[in-house]
N, C-alpha and C positions, 0 to 999 in steps of 0.2 A: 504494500500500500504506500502510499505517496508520503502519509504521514512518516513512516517509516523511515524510507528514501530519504528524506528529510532531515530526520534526527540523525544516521550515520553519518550522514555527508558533515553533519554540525559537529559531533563527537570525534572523529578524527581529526575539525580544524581547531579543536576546542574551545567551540562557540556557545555561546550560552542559546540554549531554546527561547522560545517565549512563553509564557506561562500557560498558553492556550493549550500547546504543544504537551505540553508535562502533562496538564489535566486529562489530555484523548490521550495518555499513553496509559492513566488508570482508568480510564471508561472503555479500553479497548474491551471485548470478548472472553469468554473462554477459550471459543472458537477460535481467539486468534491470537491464545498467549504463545506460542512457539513459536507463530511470525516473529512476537516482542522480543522473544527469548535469544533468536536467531538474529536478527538486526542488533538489539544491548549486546549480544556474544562479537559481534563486528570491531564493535568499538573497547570492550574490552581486550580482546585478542590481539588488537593493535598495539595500547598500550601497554598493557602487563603479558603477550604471549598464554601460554598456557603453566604458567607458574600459582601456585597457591601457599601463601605466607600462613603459616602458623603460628599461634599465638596461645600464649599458657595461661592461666588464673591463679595467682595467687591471695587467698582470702587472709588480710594479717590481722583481720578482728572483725568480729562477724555478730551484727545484733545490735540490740543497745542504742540506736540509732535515734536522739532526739528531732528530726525532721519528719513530716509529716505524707512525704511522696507518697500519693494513693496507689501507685503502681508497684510500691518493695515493701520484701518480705520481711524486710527490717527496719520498716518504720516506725514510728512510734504508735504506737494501742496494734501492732502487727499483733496475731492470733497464730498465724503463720508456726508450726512447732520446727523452726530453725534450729541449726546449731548454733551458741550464743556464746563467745570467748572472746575475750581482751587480746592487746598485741600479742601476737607471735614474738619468739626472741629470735633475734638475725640468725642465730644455725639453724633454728628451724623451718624459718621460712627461705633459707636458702637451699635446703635439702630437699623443701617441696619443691621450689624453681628448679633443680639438678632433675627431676625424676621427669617435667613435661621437654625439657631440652631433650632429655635423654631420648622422649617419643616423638623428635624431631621440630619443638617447637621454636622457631624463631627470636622470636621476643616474648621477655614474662611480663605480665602487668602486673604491680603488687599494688591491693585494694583494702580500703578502709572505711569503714562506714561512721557517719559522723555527719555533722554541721563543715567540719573543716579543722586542719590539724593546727595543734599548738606549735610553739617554736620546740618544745621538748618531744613531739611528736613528729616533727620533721628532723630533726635531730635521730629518733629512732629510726625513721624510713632510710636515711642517709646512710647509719651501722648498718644497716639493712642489702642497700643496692651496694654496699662496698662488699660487702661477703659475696652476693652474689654473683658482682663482676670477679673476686680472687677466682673463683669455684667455674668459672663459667667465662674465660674473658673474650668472648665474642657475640655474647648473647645483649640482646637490647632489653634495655629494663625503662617500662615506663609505670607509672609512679599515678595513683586516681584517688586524692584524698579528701576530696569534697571543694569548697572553696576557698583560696587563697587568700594569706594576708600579703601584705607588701613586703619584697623582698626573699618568700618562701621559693615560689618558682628557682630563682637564681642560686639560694643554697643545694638544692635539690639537683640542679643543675652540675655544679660544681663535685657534689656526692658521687657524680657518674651517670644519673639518671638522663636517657635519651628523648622520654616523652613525655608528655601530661593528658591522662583523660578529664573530660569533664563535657558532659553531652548537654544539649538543648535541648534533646528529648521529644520538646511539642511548639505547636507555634507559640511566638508571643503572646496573639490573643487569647489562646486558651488556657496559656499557664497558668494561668492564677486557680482555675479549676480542678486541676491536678496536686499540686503544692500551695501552702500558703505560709508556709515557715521562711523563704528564701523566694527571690524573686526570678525572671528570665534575664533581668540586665545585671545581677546576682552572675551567673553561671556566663553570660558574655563578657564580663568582666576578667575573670577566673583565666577566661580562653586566651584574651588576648594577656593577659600576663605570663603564660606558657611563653606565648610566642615574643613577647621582648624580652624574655630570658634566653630566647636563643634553645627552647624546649621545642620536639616538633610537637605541634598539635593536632589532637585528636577531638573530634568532638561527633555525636550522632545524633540519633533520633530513636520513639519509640513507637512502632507502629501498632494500631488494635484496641486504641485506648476511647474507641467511641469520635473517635475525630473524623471531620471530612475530607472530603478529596483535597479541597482548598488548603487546609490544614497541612496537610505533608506537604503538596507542593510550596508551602509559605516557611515551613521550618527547612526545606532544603534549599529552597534559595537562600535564605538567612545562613545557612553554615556556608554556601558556597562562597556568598559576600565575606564572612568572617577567614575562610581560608587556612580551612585546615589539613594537614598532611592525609589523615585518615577520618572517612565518615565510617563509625557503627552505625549497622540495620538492627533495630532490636525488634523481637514482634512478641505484645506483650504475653508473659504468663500469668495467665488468673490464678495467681494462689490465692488457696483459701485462706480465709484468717485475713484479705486486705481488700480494702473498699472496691476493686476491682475486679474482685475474685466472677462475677456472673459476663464479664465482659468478653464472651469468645464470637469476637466480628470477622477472623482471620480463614480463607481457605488457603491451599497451594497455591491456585493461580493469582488470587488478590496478592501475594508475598511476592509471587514472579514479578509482576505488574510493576509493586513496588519498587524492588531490587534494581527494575530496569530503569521507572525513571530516576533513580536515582545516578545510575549509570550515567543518562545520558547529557543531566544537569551537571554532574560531576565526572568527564570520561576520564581523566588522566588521575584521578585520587586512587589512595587502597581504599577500596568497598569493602567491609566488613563485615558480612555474616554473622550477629551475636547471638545474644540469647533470642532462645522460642523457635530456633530452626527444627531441631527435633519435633517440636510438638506442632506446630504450624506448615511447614512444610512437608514432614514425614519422607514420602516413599520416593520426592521429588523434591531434595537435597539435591542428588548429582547434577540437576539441571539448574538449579541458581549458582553452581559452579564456573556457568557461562555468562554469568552476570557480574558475580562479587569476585577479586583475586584474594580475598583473607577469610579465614577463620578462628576459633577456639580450638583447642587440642582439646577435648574429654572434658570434665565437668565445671560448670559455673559456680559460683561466687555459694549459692546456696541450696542448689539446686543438681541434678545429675545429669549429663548428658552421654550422648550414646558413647560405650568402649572406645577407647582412643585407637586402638588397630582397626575399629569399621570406620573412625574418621578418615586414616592413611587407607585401608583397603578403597573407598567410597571414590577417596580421589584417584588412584590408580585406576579402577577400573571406568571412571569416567574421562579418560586420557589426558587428564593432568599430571604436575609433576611437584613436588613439594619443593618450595624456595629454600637455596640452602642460602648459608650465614655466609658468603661469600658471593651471595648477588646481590644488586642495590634491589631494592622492591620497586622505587620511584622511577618512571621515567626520568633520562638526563636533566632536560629540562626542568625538572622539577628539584629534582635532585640536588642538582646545583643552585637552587638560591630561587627560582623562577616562577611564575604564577600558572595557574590554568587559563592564562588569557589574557592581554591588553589590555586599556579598555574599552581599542576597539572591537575586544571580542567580545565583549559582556562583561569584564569581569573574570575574577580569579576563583576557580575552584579550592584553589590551595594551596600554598604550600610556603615553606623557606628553607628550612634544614632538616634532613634527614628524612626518616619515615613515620608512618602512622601508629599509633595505641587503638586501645578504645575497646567501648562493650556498654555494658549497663549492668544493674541487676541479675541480666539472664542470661548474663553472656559473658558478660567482662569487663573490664579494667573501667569502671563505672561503678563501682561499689554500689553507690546508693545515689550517694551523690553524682556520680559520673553517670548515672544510667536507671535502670528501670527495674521489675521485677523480675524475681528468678525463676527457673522449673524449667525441668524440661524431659528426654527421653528417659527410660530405662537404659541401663548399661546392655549391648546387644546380647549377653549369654543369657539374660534374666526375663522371662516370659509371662507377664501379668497373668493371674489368676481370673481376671474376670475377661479373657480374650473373645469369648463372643460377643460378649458387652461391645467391646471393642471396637468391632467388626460390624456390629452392627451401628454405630455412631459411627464410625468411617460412611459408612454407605448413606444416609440421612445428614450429613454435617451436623453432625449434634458436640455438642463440647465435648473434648478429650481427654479429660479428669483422669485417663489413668495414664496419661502421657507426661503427668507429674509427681516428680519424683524428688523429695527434699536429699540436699546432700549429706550423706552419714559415713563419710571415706574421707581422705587426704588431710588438706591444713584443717586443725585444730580438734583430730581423731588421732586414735592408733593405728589406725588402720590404712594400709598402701593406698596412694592418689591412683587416680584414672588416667593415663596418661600414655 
């Protein structure tokens, strides 16, 4: 379709669409999500090839969280029966970062839930990413502590640390709807102090939360304008126990739809895959692999996500190739200092130094603050008990309640990470 034609020819010269453009790529069809799938895969393949960056989760405190985000399992009045633990101590949480390197991940995010950290708390994260650069000295460590004061960015920086998450989540206008402890110029503030640190910045969104079409395309231009290294996709999970919990508006093809226009407002970013892929996407993961070049290695922040070897099996067989730590992730252009665009092209997708972080809640390096709710697959050897259940909500779109699964393994257990 001409619409189509359209957006590739704009995403390889990385032009921005118009907003009319982004809207008919989420009203296209069912009928006609592999057209989307096939054209976003254009513009991705251009600039990322067929490479898929990895990305680890580290939870360094989990719970407890005085902000009010209606979308995490660690908000405040959460019911959510999370796991709940104070900092990690730097070997611990460097032995969890050692175990997703180990399953090929890229970059670890290490995530904290909160309002936003103290100076004695960035002071921890710091002992933190220095252990894990000794243990690991090639792996990229980015750092999602909620909101910044003046001056943290640049310590954090200095610690070793290569990124900052901290997502927008939802448009402007609706934020207030969502949170009311912190504001949206709250969290745009946050970003751009990443980035005059000389931090790459991450920042995303979270899909599924009852918002309209308008709605996404107004929070993705907003990060495109803000210009960040790496956008998270998050798509929400309804835990129960959070004001959100009845919210299941997500099929496969609505997340394709998504994924793509995001792609094609943003061609030259890491697209990020976070939480909710397992449970929203399901059987048609392999095929947002032609849209997003990043993902999570195995489980989120509080949440489970599917076996780390079906994550690397998933991409192998859909003829991808995992990023090792010896490719840049960023196009040159970008890589080197440069924007998604002029601005005679519209504007900048992204970028200054380095690569992307990012997640949310249900995905990543988003803690709480950074991002949105958790949950997500069963690990692949583990076969719910209610599978006809199952099966039959698969076939009715009925919500997927048993596609959520609270995290009881890795940081802040005895028990071996997914990874």
């Amino acid at each position: 379709m001409d619409l189509l034609n359209t957006l590739v020819d704009k995403g390889l010269r990385r032009e921005l669409p118009t907003r009319e453009e982004a809207l008919a790529v989420l009203a296209t069809s069912d009928d006609d999500v592999l057209d989307v799938v096939a054209a976003a895969g254009k513009v991705r393949r251009h600039w990322f090839g067929r490479r898929v960056k990895l990305n680890y989760l580290v939870n360094l405190k989990s719970g407890l969280c005085p902000e009010d985000c209606s979308y995490c399992s660690q908000r405040l009045g959460s019911t959510a029966g999370i796991l709940k633990y104070t900092w990690l101590k730097p070997d611990e949480a460097s032995d969890a970062a050692a175990a997703g390197v180990a399953g090929g991940a890229k970059r670890v995010c290490l995530v904290a839930s909160g309002r936003g950290p103290t100076d004695r708390d960035v002071d921890r994260v710091s002992t933190t990413i220095k252990a894990i650069k000794e243990q690991n000295e090639d792996v990229e460590v980015c750092a999602c502590l909620g909101l910044l004061s003046d001056g943290q960015a640049e310590r954090l920086r200095e610690a070793g640390a290569d990124a900052y998450n901290h997502n927008l989540n939802t448009s402007e206008a609706t934020y207030g709807d969502i949170t009311t402890t912190h504001t949206y110029a709250d969290r745009v503030d946050t970003v751009n102090k990443a980035h005059a640190a000389g931090l790459s910045a991450c920042s995303g969104l979270i899909a599924g939360m009852g918002e309209s079409d308008e709605d996404l395309v107004d929070v993705v231009y907003s990060l495109r304008e803000l210009d960040p290294d790496s956008v998270p996709v998050n798509f929400l999970i309804p835990f129960e126990g959070t004001p959100l919990a009845k919210e299941w508006n997500l099929t496969p093809q609505r997340c394709l739809r998504i994924l793509a226009m995001v792609r094609f407002v943003c061609p030259d970013v890491e697209v990020r895959i976070a939480g909710g892929r397992e449970v929203h996407l399901r059987s048609m993961q392999p095929l947002a692999l032609n849209l997003a070049n990043s993902i999570f290695l195995g489980d989120y922040l509080t949440s489970e996500g599917q076996a780390g070897r079906a994550d690397l099996d998933m991409i192998a067989d859909a003829g991808f190739e995992v990023e090792g730590a010896d490719q840049v992730t960023l196009p040159d252009h970008r890589a080197a200092g440069g924007g998604c665009g002029s601005p005679a092209s519209g504007g900048g997708c992204g970028s200054h130094e380095g690569a992307g972080c990012g997640s949310h809640e249900g995905a990543g390096c988003g803690g709480h603050e950074g991002g949105g709710v958790c949950g997500s697959a069963p690990a692949a050897a583990e076969v719910p008990e209610s599978a006809p259940e199952a099966a039959s909500a698969q076939q009715t779109n009925e919500p997927r309640t048993d596609l959520v699964a609270v995290r009881r393994r890795g940081a802040g257990t005895g028990l071996a990470p997914n990874a």
